[in-house]
C-alpha positions in Angstrom: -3.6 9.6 13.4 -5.4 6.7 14.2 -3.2 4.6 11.8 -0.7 5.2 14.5 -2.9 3.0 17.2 -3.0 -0.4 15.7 0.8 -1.5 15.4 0.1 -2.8 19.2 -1.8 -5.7 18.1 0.2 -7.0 14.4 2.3 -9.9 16.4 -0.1 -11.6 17.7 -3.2 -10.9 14.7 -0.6 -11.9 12.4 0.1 -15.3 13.9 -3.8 -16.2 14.3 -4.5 -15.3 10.7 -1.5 -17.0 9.4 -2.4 -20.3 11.6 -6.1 -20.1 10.1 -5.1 -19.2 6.4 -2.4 -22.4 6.5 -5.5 -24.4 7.8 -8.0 -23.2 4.9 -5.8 -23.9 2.3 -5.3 -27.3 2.5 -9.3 -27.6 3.0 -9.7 -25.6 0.2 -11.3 -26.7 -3.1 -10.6 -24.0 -5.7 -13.6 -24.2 -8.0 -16.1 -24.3 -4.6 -17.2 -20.5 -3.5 -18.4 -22.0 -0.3 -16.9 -22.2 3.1 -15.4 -25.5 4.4 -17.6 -27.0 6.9 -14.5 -27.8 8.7 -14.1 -24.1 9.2 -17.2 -24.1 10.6 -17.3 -25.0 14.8 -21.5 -24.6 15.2 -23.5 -25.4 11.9 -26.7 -23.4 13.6 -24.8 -20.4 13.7 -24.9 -17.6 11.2 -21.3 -17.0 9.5 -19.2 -13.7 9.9 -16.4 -13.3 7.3 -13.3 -10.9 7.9 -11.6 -9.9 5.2 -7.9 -8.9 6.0 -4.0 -8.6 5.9 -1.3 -8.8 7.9 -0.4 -5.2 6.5 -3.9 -3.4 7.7 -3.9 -1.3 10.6 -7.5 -0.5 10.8 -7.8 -4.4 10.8 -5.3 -4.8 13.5 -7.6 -2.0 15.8 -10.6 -4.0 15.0 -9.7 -6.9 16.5 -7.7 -6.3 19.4 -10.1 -3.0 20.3 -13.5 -2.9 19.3 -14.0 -7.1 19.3 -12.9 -7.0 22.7 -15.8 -4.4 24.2 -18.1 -6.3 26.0 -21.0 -5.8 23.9 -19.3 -6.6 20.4 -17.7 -9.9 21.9 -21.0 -11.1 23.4 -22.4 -11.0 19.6 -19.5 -12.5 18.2 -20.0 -15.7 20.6 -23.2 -16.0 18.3 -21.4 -15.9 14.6 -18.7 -18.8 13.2 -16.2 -16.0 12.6 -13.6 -16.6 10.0 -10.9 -14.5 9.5 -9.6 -14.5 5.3 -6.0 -13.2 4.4 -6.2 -11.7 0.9 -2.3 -11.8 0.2 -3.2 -15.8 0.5 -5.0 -17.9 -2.5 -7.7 -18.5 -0.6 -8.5 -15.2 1.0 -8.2 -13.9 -2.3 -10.8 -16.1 -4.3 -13.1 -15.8 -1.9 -12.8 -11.6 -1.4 -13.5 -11.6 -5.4 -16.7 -13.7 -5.2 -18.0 -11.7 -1.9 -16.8 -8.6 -1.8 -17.5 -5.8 -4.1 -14.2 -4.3 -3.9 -10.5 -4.7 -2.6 -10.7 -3.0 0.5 -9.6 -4.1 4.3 -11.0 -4.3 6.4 -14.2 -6.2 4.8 -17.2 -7.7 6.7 -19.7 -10.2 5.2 -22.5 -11.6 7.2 -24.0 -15.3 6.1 -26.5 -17.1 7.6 -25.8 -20.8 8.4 -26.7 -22.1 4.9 -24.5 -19.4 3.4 -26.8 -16.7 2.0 -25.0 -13.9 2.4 -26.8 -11.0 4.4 -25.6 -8.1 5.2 -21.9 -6.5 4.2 -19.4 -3.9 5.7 -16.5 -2.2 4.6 -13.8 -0.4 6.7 -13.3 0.2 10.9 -15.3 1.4 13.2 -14.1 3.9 15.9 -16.3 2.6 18.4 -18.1 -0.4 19.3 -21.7 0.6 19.0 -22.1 0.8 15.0 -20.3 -2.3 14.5 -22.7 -4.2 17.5 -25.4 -3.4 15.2 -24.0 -4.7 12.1 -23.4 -8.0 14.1 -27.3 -8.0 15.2 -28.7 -7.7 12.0 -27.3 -10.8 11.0 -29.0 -12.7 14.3 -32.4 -13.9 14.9 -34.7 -10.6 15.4 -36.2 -12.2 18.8 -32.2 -12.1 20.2 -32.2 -10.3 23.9 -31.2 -6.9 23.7 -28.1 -6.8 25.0 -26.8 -3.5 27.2 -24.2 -1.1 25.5 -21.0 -1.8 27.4 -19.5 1.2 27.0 -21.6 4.7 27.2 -22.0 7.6 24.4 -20.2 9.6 27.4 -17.5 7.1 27.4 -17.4 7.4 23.5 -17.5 11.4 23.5 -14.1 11.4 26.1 -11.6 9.0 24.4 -9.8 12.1 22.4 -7.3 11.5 19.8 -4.4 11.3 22.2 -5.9 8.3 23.9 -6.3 6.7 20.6 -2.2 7.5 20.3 -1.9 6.2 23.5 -3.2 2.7 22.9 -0.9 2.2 19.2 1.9 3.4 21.1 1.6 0.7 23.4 0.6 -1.8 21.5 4.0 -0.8 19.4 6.3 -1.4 22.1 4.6 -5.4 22.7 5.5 -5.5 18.8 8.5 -7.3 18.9 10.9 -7.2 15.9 12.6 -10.3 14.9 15.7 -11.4 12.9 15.4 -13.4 9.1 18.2 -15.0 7.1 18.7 -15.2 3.5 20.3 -14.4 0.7 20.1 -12.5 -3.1 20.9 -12.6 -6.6 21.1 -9.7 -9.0 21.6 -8.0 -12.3 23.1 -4.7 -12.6 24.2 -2.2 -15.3 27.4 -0.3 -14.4 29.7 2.3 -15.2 32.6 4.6 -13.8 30.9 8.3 -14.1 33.7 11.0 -15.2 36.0 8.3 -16.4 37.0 7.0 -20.3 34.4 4.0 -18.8 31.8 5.7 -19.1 29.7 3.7 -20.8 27.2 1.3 -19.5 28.1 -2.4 -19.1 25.9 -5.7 -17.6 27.6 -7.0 -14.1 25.8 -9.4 -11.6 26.1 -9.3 -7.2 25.3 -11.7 -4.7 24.8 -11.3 -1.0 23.6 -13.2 2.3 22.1 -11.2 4.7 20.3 -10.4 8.2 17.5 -8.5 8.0 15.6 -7.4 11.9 12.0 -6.6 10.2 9.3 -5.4 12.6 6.0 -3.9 11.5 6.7 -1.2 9.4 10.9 -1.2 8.9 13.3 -2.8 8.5 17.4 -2.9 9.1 19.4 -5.6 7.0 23.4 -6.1 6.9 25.4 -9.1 5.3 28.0 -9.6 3.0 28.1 -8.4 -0.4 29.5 -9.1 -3.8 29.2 -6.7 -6.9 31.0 -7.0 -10.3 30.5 -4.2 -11.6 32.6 -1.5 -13.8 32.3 0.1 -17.6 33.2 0.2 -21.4 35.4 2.8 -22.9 35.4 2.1 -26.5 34.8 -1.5 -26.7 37.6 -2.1 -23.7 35.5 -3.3 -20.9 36.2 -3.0 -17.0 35.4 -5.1 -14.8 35.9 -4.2 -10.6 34.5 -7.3 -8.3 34.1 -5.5 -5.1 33.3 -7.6 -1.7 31.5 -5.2 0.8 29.2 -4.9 4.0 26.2 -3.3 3.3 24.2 -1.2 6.0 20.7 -0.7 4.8 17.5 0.7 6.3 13.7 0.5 5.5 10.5 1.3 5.6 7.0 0.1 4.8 4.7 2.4 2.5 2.5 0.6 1.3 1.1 -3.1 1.8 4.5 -4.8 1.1 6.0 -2.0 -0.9 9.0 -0.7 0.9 11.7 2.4 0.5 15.1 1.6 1.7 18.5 3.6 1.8 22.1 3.2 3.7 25.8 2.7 2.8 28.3 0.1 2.5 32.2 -0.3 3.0 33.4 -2.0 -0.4 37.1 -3.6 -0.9 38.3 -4.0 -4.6 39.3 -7.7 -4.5 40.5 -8.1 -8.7 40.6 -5.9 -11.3 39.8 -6.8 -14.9 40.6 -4.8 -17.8 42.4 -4.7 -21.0 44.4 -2.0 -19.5 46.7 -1.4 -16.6 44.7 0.5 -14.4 45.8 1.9 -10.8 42.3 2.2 -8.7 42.1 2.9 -5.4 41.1 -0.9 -3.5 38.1 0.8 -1.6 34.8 2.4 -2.4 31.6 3.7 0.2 28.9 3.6 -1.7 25.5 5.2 -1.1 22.5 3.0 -2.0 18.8 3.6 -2.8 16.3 1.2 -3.3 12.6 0.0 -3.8 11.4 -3.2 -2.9 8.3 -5.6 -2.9 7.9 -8.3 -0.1 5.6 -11.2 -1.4 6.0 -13.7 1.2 9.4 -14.9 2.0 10.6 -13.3 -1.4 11.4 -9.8 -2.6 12.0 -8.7 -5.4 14.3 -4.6 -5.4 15.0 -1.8 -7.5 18.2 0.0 -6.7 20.6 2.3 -7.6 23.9 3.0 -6.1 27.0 5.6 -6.0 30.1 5.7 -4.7 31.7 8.3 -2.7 35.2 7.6 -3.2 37.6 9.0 -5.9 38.8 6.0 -7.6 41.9 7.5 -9.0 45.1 7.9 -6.5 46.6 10.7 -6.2 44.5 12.6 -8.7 43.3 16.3 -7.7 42.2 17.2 -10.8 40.0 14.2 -11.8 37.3 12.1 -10.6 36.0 8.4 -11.1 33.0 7.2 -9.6 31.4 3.4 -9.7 27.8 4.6 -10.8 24.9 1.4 -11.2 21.6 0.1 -11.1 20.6 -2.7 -10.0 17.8 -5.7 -9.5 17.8 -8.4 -7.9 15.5 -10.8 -5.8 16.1 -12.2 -2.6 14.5 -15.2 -0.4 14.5 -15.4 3.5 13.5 -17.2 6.4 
């Protein structure tokens, strides 16, 4: 349930770490395990590294809940915290040399020469274990500072006001429109037809894809050849169409995806006359991986429409799989 709360909070965590990450990359020297000094604002402070993604809810409830207690952000004033992606190069190196595993959220605790201290792995529900992670890492004569929020306070926030919070922090989550376009490679045939047999065909498409946290909606315009073999005659149907396609996230960028699209028959070619019907609604599946502004998708895809007029008795379906990789902005 409480992956629910943290959606509030990926706009704006995302744009911070993606600011910070473009900054450390072009400081960063690939062989060198330490962190850039120009990443660092007060050399006499210790060092708190936060290992994250864009993707990670807990993460996302980290920062934008528990840093923001009083107590917590009081401690923080006191570290040089630097926040790592590990879907970047950089975040990435450095989770392999400091972190024992690959898990987000990740916290390690240097002092200011770098000697690392003290480590922690996953969220905390409330402020008070993670304040005293921060203190071990500080001077043992540091004030003690008061607990902000009270173990009464902690034992009345119930699951629903956990829901509450990700709800809202949902609705500030705004989703926004990308352009691109896609190549593919398929492998076609016409199910319950003399064509039955698989043949290699190729689409194209530019699209508009609204992507928010954890969906997405894409439409454009479409171009499949596709079509079959029937005894070493091929057929070939290039189809132009308007895909309607929906989706949504699973799994870091892993994503499911399903929808329809309107298809008209723009030429025909085959080595015999053939009298198709001109359109096709096709129902399409797919699996896809987002690695930055690319993805790369698994599909399939069947078509609802009888190709052959006039025919009771028999059936023709277009029947493929596809994959292809796409690029947007």
């Amino acid at each position: 349930m409480k992956i629910v709360l943290i959606s509030l909070l990926t706009l704006i965590s995302s744009l911070n770490i993606y600011a910070q990450n473009n900054a450390q990359e072009s400081l960063r020297d690939p062989d060198d395990k330490r962190i850039p000094k120009e990443l660092i604002e007060n050399g006499d402070n210790p060092i708190l590294l936060m290992f994250t993604a864009s993707w990670c809810a807990p993460c996302h409830y980290m920062r934008n809940i528990i840093f923001k207690n009083e107590e917590v952000s009081s401690l923080l004033k006191k570290y040089n915290l630097i926040m790592l992606d590990i879907d970047t190069p950089f975040g990435s190196s450095l989770q392999r040399y400091y972190c024992d595993e690959n898990a987000v959220p990740y916290y390690i605790l240097l002092d200011k020469d770098q000697n690392v201290l003290v480590a922690q792995k996953g969220a905390n529900e409330t402020p008070g274990p993670f304040a005293e992670f921060l203190k071990r890492g500080l001077p043992q004569d540091i004030a003690v500072l008061r607990d902000a929020v009270t173990q009464t306070d902690f034992d009345t926030m119930t699951s629903e006001d956990y829901k509450a919070a990700y709800s809202t922090v949902n609705d500030k989550v705004k989703a926004k429109w990308h352009f691109g376009g896609e190549i593919g490679a398929n492998m076609s045939n016409i199910s319950s037809s003399s064509y039955n047999k698989y043949k290699v065909g190729y689409s194209a498409m530019i699209f508009a894809r609204l992507v928010s946290y954890t969906s997405s909606f894409t439409t454009g315009l479409l171009y499949n050849s596709i079509g079959g073999v029937s005894d070493g005659a091929a057929l070939t149907l290039n189809y132009i169409g308007i895909p309607i396609d929906a989706g949504i996230k699973i799994y870091k960028g892993l994503q499911l995806g399903a929808g329809l699209a309107g298809n008209y028959l723009l030429t025909d070619w085959s080595d015999h006359t053939l009298d198709y019907k001109q359109y096709d609604i096709t129902l399409r599946f797919n699996a896809s991986y987002q690695l930055g502004h690319f993805r790369i998708s698994a599909g399939y895809n069947r078509g609802l429409v009888n190709l052959l007029k006039n025919d009771l008795f028999n059936s023709a379906h277009n029947n493929w799989f596809n994959l292809s990789i796409s690029a947007m902005l």
